[in-house]
N, CA and C atoms as a LAMMPS dump frame, in Angstrom:
ITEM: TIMESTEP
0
ITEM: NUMBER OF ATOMS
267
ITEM: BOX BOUNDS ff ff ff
-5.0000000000000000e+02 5.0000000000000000e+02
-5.0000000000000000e+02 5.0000000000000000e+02
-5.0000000000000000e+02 5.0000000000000000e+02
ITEM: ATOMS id mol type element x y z
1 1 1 N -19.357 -179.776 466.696
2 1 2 C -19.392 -178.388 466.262
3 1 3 C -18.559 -178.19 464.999
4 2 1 N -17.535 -178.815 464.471
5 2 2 C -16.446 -178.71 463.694
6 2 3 C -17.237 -179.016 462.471
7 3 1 N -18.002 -180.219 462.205
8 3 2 C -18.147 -180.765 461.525
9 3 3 C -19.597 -179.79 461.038
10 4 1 N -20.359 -179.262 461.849
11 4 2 C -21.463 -178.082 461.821
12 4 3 C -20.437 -176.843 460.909
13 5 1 N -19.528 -176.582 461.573
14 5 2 C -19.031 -175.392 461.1
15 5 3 C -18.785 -175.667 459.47
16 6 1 N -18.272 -177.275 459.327
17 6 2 C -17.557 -177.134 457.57
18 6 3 C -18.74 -177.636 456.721
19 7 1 N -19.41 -178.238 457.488
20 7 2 C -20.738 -178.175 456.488
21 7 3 C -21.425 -176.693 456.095
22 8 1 N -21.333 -175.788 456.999
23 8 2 C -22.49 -174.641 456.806
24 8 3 C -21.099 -174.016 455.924
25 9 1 N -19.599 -173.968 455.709
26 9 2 C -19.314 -173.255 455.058
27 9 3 C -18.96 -174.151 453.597
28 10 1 N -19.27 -175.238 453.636
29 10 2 C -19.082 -175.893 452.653
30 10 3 C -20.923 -175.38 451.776
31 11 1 N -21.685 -175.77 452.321
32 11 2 C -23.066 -175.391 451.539
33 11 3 C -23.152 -174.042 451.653
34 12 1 N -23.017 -172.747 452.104
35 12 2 C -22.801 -171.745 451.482
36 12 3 C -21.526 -171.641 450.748
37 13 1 N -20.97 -172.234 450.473
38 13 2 C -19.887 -171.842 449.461
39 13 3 C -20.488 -172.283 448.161
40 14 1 N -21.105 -173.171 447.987
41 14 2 C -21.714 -174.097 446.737
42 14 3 C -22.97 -173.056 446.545
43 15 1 N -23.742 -172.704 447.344
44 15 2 C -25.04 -172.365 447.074
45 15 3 C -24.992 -171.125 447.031
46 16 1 N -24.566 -170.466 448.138
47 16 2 C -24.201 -168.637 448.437
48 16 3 C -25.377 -168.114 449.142
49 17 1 N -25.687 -169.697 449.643
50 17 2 C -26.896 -168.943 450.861
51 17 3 C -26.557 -168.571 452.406
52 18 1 N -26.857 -167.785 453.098
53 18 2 C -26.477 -168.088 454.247
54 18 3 C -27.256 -168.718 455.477
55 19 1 N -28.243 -168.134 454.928
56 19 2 C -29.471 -169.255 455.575
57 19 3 C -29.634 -170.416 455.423
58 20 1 N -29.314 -171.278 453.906
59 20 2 C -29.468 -172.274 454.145
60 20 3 C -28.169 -173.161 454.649
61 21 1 N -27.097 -172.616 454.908
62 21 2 C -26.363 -173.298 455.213
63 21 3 C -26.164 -172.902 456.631
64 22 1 N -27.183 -172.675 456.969
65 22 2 C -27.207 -172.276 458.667
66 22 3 C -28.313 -172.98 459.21
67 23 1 N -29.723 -173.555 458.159
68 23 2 C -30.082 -174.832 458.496
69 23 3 C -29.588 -176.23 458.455
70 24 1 N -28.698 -175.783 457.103
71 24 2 C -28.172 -177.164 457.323
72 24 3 C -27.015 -177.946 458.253
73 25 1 N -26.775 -176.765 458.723
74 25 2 C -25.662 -176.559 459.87
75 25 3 C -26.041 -177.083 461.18
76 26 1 N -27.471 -177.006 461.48
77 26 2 C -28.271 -177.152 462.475
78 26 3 C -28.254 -178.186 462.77
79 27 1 N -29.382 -178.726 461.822
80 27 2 C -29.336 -180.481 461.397
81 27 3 C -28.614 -181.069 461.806
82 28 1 N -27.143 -180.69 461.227
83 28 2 C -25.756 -181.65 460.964
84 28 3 C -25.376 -181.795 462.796
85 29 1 N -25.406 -180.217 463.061
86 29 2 C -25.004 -180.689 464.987
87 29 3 C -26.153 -181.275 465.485
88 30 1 N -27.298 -181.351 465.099
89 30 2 C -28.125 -182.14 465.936
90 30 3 C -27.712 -183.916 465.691
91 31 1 N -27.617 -184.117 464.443
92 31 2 C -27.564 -185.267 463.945
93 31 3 C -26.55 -186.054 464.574
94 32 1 N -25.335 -184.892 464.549
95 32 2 C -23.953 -185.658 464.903
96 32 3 C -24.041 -185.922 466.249
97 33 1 N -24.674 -185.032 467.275
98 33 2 C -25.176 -185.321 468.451
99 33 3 C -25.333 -186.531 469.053
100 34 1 N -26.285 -186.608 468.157
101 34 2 C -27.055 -187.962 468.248
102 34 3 C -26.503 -189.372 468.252
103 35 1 N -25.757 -189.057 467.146
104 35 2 C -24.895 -190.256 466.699
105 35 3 C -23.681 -190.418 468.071
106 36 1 N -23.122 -189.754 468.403
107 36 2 C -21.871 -189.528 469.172
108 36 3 C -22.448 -189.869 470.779
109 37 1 N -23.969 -189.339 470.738
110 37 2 C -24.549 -189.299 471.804
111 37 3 C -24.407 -191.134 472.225
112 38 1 N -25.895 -191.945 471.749
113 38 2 C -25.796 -192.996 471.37
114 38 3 C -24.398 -193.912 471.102
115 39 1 N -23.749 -193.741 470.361
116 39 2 C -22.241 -194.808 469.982
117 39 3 C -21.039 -194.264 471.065
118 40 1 N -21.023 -193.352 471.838
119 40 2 C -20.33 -192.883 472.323
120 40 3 C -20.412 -193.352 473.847
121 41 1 N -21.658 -191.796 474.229
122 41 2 C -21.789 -191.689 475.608
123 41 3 C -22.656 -191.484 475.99
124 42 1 N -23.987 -192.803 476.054
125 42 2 C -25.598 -192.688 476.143
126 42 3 C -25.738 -192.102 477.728
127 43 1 N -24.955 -191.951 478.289
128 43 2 C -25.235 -191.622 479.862
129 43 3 C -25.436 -190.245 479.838
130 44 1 N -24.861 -189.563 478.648
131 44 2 C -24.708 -187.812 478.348
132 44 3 C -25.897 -187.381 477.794
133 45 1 N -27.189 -187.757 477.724
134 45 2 C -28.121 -188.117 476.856
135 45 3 C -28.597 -186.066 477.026
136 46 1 N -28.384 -185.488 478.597
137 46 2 C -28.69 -184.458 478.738
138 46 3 C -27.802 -183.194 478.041
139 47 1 N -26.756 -183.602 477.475
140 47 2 C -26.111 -182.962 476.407
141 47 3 C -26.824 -182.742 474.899
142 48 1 N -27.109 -184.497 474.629
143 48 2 C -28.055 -184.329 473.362
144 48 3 C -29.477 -183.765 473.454
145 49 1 N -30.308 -183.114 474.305
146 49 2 C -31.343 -182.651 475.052
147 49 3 C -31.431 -181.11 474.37
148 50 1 N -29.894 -180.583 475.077
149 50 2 C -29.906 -178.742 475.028
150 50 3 C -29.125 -178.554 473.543
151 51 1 N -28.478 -179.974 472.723
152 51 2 C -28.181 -179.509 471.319
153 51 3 C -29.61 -179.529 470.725
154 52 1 N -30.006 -180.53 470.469
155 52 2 C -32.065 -180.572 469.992
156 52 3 C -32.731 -179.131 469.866
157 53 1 N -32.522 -178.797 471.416
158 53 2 C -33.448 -178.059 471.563
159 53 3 C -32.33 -176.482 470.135
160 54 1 N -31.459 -176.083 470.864
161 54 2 C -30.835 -175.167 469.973
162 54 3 C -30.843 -175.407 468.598
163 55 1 N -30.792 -176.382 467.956
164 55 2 C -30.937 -176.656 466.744
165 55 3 C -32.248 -176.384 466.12
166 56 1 N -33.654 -176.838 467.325
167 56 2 C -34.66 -176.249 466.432
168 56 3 C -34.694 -174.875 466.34
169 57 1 N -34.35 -174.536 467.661
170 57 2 C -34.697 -172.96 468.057
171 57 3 C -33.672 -172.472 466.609
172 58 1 N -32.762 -172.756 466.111
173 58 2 C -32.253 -172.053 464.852
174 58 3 C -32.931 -172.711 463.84
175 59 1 N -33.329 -173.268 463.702
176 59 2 C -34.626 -174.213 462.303
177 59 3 C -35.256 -172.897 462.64
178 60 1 N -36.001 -172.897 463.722
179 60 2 C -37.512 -171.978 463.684
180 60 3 C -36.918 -170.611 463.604
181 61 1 N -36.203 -169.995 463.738
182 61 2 C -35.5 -168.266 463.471
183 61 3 C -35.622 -168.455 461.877
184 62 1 N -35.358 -169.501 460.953
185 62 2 C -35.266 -169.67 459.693
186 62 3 C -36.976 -169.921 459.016
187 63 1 N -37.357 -169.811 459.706
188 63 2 C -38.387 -170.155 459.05
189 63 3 C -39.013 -168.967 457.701
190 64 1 N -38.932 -167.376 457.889
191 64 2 C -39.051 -166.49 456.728
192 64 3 C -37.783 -166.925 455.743
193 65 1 N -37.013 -167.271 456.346
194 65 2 C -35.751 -167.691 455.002
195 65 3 C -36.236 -168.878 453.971
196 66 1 N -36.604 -169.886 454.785
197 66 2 C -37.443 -171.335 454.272
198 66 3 C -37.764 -170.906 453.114
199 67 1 N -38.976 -170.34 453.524
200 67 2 C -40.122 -169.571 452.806
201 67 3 C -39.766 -169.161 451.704
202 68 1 N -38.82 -167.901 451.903
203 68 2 C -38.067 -167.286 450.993
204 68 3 C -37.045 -168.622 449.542
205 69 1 N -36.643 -169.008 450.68
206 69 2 C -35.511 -170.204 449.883
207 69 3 C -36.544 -171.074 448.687
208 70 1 N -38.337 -171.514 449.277
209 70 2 C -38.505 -172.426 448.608
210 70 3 C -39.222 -171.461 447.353
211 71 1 N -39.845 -170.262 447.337
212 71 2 C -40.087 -168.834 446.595
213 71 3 C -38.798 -168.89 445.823
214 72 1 N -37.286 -168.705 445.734
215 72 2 C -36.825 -168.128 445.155
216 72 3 C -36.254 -167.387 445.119
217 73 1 N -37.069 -166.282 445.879
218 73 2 C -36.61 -165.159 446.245
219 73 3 C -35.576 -164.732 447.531
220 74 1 N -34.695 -165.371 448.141
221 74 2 C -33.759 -165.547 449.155
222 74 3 C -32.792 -165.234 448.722
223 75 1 N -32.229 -163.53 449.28
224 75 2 C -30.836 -162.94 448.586
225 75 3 C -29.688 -163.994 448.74
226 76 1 N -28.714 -164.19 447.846
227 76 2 C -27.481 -164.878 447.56
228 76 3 C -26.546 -163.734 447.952
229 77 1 N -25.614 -164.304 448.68
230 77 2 C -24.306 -163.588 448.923
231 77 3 C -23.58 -163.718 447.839
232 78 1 N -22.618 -162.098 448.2
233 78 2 C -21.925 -161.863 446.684
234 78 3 C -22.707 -161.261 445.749
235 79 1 N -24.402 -161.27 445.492
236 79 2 C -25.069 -161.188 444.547
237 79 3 C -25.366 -159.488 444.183
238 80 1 N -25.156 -159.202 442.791
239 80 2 C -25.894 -157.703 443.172
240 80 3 C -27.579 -157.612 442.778
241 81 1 N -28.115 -158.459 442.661
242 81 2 C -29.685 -158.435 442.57
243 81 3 C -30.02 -158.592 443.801
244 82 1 N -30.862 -157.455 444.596
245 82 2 C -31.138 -157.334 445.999
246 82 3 C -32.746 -157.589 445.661
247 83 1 N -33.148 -158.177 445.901
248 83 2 C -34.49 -158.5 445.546
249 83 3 C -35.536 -158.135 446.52
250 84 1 N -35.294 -158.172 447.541
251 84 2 C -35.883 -157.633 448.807
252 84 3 C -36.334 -155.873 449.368
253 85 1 N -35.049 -155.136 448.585
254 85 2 C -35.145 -154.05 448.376
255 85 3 C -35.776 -153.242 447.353
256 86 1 N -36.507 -154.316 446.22
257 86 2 C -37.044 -153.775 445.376
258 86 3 C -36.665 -153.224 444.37
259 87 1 N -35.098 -153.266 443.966
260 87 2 C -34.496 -153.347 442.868
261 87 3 C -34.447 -154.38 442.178
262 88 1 N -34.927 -154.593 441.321
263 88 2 C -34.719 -155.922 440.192
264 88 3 C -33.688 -155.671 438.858
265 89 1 N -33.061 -155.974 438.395
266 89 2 C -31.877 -155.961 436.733
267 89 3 C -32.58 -156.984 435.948
């Protein structure tokens, strides 16, 4: 989870997304899961099971952000161009 947490605030800090650093956040606990699962404690395998599953289930909540992110158009925090609201500068 630690390592989820400083990634998602490390890539929104760089990018100023919050979505994408809430997929990439996902990933990272699934991944690390995995790894820890396997090299660790393969007997826990039903631990790495209900992270999987939560990790997609937050992939798939992201999916209008995706969208948005690979468009362009995906508000940046901090930003004052609200693009969504139909104000453009």
């Amino acid at each position: 989870f630690l390592v989820a947490l400083a990634v998602f605030l490390l890539i929104t800090a760089i990018f100023r997304y919050v979505s994408l650093g809430s997929i990439i956040a996902a990933m990272t606990l699934a991944g690390t899961q995995i790894y820890l699962t396997f090299k660790t404690k393969p007997d826990e395998s039903w631990n790495l099971a209900i992270v999987l599953v939560i990790s997609a289930f937050i992939i798939m909540k992201h999916i209008p952000n995706i969208k948005r992110l690979i468009k362009g158009t995906e508000n940046k925090i901090f930003s004052k161009n609200k693009e969504r609201s139909g104000s453009k500068h």
